[in-house]
N, CA, C and O atoms as a GROMACS GRO file, in nm:
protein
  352
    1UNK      N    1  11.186   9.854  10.162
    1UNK     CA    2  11.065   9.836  10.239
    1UNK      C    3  11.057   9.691  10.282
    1UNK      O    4  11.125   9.604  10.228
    2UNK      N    5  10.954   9.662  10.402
    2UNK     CA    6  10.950   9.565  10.412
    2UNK      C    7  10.825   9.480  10.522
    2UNK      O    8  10.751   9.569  10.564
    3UNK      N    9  10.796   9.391  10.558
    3UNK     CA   10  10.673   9.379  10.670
    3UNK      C   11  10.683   9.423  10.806
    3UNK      O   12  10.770   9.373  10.877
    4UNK      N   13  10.609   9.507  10.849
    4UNK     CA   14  10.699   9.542  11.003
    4UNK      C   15  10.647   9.420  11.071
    4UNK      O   16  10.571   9.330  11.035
    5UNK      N   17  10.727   9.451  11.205
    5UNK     CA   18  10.712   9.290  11.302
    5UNK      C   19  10.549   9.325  11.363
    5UNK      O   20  10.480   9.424  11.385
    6UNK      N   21  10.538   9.159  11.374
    6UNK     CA   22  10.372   9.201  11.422
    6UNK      C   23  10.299   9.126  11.327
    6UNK      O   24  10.193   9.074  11.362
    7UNK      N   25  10.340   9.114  11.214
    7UNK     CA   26  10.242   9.026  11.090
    7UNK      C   27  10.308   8.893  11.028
    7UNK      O   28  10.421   8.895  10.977
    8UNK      N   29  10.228   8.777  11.037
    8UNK     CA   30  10.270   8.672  10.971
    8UNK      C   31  10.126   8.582  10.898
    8UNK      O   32  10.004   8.584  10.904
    9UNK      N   33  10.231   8.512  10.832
    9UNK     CA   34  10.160   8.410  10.722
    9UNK      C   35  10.116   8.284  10.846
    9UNK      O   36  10.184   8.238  10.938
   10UNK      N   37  10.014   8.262  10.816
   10UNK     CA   38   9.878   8.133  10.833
   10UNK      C   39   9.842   8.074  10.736
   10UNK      O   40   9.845   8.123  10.623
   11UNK      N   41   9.804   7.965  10.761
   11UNK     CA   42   9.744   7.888  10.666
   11UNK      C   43   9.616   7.819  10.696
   11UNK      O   44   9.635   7.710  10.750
   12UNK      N   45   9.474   7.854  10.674
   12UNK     CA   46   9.384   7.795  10.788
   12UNK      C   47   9.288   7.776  10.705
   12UNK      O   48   9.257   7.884  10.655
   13UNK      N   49   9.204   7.662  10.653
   13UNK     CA   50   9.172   7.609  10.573
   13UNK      C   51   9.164   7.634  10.482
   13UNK      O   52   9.070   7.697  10.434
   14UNK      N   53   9.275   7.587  10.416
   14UNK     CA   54   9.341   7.596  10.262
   14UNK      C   55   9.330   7.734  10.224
   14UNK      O   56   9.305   7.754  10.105
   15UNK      N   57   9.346   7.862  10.321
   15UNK     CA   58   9.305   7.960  10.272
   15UNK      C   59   9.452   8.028  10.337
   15UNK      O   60   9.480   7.989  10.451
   16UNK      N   61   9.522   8.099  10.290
   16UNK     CA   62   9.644   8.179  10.315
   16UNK      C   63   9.638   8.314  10.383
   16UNK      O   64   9.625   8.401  10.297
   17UNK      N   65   9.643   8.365  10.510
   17UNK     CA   66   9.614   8.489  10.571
   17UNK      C   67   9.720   8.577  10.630
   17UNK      O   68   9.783   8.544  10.731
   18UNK      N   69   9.736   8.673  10.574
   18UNK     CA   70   9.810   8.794  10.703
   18UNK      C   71   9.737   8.777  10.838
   18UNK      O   72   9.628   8.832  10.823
   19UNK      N   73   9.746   8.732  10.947
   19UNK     CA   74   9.726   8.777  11.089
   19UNK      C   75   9.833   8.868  11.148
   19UNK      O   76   9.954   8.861  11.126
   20UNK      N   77   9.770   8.950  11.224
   20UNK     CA   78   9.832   9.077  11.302
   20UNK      C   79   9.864   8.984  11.482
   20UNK      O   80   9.781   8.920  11.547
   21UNK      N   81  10.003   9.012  11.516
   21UNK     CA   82   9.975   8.917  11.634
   21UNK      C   83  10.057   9.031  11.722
   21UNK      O   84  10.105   9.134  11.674
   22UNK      N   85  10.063   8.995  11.849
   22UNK     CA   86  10.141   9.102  11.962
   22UNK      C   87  10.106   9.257  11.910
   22UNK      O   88  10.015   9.267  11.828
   23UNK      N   89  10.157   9.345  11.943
   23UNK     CA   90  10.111   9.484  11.934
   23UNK      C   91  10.016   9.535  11.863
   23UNK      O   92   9.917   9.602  11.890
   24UNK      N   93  10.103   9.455  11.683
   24UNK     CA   94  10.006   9.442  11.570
   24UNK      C   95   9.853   9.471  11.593
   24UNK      O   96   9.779   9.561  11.554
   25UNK      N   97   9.834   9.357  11.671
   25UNK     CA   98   9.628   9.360  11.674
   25UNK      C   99   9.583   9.392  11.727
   25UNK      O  100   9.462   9.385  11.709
   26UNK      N  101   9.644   9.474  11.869
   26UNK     CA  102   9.599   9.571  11.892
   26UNK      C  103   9.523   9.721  11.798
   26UNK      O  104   9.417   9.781  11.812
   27UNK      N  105   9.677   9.744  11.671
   27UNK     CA  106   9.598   9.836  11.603
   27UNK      C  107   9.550   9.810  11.480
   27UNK      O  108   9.496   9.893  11.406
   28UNK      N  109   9.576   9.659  11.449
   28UNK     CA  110   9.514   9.645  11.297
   28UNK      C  111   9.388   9.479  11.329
   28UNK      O  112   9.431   9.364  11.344
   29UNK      N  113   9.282   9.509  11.331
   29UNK     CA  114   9.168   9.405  11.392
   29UNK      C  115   9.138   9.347  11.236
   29UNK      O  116   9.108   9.418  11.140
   30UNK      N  117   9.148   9.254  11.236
   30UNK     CA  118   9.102   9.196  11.093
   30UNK      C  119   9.205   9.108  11.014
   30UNK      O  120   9.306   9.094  11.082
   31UNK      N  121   9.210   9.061  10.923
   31UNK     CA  122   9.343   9.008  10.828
   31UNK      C  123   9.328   8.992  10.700
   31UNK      O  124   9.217   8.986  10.648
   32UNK      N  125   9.425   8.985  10.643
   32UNK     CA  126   9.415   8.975  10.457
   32UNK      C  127   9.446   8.832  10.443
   32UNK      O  128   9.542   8.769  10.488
   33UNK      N  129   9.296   8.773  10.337
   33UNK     CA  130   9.342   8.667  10.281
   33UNK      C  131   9.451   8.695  10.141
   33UNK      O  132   9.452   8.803  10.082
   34UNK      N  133   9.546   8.571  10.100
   34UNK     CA  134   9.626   8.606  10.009
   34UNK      C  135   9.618   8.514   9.930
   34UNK      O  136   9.538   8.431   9.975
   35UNK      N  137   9.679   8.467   9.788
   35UNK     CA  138   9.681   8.362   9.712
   35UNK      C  139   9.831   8.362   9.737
   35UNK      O  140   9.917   8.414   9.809
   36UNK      N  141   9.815   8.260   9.617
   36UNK     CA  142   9.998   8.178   9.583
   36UNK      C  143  10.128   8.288   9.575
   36UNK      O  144  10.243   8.274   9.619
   37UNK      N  145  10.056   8.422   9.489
   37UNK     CA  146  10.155   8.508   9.444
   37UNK      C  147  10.141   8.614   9.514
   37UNK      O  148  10.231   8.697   9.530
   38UNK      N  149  10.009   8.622   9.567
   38UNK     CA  150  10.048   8.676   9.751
   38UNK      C  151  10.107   8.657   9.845
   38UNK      O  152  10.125   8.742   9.932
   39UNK      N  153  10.148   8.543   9.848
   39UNK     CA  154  10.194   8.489   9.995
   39UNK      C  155  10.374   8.459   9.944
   39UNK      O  156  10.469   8.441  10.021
   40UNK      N  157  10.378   8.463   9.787
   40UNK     CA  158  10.540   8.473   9.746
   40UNK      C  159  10.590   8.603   9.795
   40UNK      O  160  10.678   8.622   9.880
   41UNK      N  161  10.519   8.693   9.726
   41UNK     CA  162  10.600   8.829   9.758
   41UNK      C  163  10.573   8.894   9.901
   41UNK      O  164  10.634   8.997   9.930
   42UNK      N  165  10.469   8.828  10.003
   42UNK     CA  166  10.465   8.883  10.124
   42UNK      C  167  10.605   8.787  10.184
   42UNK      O  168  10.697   8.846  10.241
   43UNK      N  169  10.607   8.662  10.168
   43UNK     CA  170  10.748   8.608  10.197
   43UNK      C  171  10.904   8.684  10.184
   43UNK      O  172  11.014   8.671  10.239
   44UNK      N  173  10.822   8.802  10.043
   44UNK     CA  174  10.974   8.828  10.019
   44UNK      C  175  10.996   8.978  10.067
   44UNK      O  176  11.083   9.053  10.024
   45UNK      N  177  10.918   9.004  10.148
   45UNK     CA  178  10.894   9.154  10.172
   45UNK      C  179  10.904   9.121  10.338
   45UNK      O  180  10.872   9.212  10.414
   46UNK      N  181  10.956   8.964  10.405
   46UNK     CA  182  11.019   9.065  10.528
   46UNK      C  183  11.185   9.086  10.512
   46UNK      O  184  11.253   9.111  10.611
   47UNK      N  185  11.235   9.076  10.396
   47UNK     CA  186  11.359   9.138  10.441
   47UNK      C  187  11.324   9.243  10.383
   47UNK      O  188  11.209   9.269  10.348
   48UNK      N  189  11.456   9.338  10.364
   48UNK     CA  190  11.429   9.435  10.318
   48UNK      C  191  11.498   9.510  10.152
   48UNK      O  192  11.614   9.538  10.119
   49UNK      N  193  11.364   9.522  10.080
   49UNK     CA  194  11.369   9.506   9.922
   49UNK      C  195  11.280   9.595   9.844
   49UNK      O  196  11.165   9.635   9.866
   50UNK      N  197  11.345   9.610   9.768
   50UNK     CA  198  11.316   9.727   9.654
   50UNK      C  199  11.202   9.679   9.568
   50UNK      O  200  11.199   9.559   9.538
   51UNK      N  201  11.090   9.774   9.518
   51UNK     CA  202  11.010   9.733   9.405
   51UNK      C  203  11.071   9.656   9.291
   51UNK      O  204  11.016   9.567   9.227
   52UNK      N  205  11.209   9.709   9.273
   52UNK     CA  206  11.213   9.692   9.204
   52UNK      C  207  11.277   9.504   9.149
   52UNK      O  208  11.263   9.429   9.052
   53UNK      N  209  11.342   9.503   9.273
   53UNK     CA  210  11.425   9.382   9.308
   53UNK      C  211  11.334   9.251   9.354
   53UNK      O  212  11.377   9.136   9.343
   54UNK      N  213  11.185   9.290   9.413
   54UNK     CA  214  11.058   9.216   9.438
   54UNK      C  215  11.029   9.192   9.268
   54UNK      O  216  11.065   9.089   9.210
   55UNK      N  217  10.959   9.307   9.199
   55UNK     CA  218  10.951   9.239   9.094
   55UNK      C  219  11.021   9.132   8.978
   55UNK      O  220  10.972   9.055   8.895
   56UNK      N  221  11.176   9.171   9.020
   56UNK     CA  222  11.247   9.074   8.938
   56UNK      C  223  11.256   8.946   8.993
   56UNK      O  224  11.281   8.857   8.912
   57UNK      N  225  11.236   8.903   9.162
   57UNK     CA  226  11.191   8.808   9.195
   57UNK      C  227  11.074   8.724   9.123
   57UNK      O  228  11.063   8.603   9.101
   58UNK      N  229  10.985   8.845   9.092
   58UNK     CA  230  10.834   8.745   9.085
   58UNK      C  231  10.866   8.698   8.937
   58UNK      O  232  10.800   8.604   8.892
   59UNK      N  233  10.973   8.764   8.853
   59UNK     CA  234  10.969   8.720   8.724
   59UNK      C  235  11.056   8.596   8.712
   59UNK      O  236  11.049   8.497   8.639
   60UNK      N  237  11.136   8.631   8.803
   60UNK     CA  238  11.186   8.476   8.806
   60UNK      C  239  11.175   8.384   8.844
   60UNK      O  240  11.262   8.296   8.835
   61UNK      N  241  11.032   8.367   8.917
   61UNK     CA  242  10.982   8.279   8.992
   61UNK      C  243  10.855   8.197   8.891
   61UNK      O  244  10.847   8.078   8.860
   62UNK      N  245  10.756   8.321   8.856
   62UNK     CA  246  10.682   8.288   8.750
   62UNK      C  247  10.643   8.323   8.596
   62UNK      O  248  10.668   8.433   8.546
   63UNK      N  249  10.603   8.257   8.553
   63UNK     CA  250  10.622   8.327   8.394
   63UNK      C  251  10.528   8.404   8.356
   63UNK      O  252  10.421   8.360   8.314
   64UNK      N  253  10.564   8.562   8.371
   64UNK     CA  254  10.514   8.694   8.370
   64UNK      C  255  10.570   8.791   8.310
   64UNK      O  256  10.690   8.819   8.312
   65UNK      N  257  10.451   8.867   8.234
   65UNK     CA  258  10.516   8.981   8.150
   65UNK      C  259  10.584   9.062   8.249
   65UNK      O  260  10.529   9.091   8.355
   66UNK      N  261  10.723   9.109   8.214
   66UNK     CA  262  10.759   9.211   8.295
   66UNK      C  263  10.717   9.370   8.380
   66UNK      O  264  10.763   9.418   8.483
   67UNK      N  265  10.604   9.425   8.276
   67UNK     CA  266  10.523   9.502   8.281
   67UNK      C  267  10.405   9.464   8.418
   67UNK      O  268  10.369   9.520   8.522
   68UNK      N  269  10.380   9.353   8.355
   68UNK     CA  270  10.254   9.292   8.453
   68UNK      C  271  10.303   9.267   8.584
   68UNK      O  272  10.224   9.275   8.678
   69UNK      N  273  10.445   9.232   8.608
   69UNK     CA  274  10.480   9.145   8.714
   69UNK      C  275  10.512   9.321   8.833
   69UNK      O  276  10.470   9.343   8.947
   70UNK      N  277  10.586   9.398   8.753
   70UNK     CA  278  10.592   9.539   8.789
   70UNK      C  279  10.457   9.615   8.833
   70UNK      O  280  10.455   9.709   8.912
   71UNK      N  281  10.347   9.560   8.770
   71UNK     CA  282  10.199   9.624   8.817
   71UNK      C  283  10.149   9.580   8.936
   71UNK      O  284  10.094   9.639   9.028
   72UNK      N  285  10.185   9.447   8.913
   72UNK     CA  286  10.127   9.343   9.018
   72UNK      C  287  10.200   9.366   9.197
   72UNK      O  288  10.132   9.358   9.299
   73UNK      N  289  10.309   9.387   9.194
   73UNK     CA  290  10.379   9.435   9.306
   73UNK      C  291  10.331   9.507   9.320
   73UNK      O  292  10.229   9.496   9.388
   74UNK      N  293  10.381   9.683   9.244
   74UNK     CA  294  10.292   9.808   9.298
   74UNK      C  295  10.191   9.781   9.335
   74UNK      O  296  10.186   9.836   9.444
   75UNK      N  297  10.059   9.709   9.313
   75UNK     CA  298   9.955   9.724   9.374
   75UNK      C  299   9.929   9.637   9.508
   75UNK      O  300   9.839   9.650   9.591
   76UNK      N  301  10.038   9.542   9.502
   76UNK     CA  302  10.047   9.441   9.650
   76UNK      C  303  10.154   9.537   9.804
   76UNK      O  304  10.157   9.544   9.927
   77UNK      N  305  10.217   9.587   9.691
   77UNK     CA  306  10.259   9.721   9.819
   77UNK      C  307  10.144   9.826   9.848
   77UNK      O  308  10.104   9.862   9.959
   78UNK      N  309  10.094   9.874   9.706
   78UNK     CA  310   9.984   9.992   9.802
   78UNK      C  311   9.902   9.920   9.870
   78UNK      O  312   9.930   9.944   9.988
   79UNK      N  313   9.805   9.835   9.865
   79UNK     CA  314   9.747   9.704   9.954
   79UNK      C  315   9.844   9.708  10.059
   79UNK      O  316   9.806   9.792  10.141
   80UNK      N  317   9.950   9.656  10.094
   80UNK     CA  318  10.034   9.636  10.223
   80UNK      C  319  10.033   9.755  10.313
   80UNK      O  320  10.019   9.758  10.435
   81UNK      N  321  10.056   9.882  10.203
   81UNK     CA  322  10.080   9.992  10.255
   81UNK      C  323   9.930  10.089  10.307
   81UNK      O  324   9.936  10.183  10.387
   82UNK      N  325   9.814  10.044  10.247
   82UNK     CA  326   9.676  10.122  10.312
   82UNK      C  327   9.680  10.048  10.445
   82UNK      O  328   9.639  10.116  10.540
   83UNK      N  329   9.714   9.942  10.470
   83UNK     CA  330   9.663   9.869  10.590
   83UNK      C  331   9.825   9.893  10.689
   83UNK      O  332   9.832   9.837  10.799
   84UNK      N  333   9.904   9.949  10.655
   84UNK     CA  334  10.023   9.977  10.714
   84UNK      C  335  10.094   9.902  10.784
   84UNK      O  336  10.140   9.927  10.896
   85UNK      N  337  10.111   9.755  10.687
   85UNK     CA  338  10.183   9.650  10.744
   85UNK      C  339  10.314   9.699  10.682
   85UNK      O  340  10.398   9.614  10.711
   86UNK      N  341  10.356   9.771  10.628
   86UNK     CA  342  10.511   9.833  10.556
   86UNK      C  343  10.591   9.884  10.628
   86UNK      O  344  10.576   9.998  10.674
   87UNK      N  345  10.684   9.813  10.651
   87UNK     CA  346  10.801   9.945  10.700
   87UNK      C  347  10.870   9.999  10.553
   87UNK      O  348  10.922   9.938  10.460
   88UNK      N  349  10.847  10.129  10.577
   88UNK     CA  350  10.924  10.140  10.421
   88UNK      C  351  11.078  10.246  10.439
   88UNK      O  352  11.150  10.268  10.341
   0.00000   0.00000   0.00000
């Protein structure tokens, strides 16, 4: 899976956002703010990568229970995926 084209990272006062740009906002009006470990794994989700291979990223990036770091993705993909920024 991965971000389809159309969505990128902003940074607009000190606050971290998905904006929808070209086709994108046409069908998605609005944007997601993100934090630190939002905006890691949305970085790492435009190529194209496995839950499972995202989470071993985030564990090696920060110091996280493996369990947790595995929860924490799944729920940053279903998030990605209600608003249907996923190509999966």
């Amino acid at each position: 899976m991965k971000i389809k084209k159309g969505f990128i990272l902003k940074e607009v006062s000190n606050q971290i956002i998905v904006v929808p740009v070209g086709e994108a906002a046409i069908k998605f009006h609005g944007m997601i703010t993100l934090n630190e470990t939002g905006k890691f794994l949305f970085e790492n989700l435009k190529d194209d990568i496995s839950l499972e291979d995202l989470t071993l990223r985030l564990i090696e990036n920060y110091d996280v229970d493996p369990k947790r770091a595995y929860k924490d993705c799944e729920m940053f993909i279903e998030l990605l995926d209600k608003h249907h920024i996923l190509d999966k």
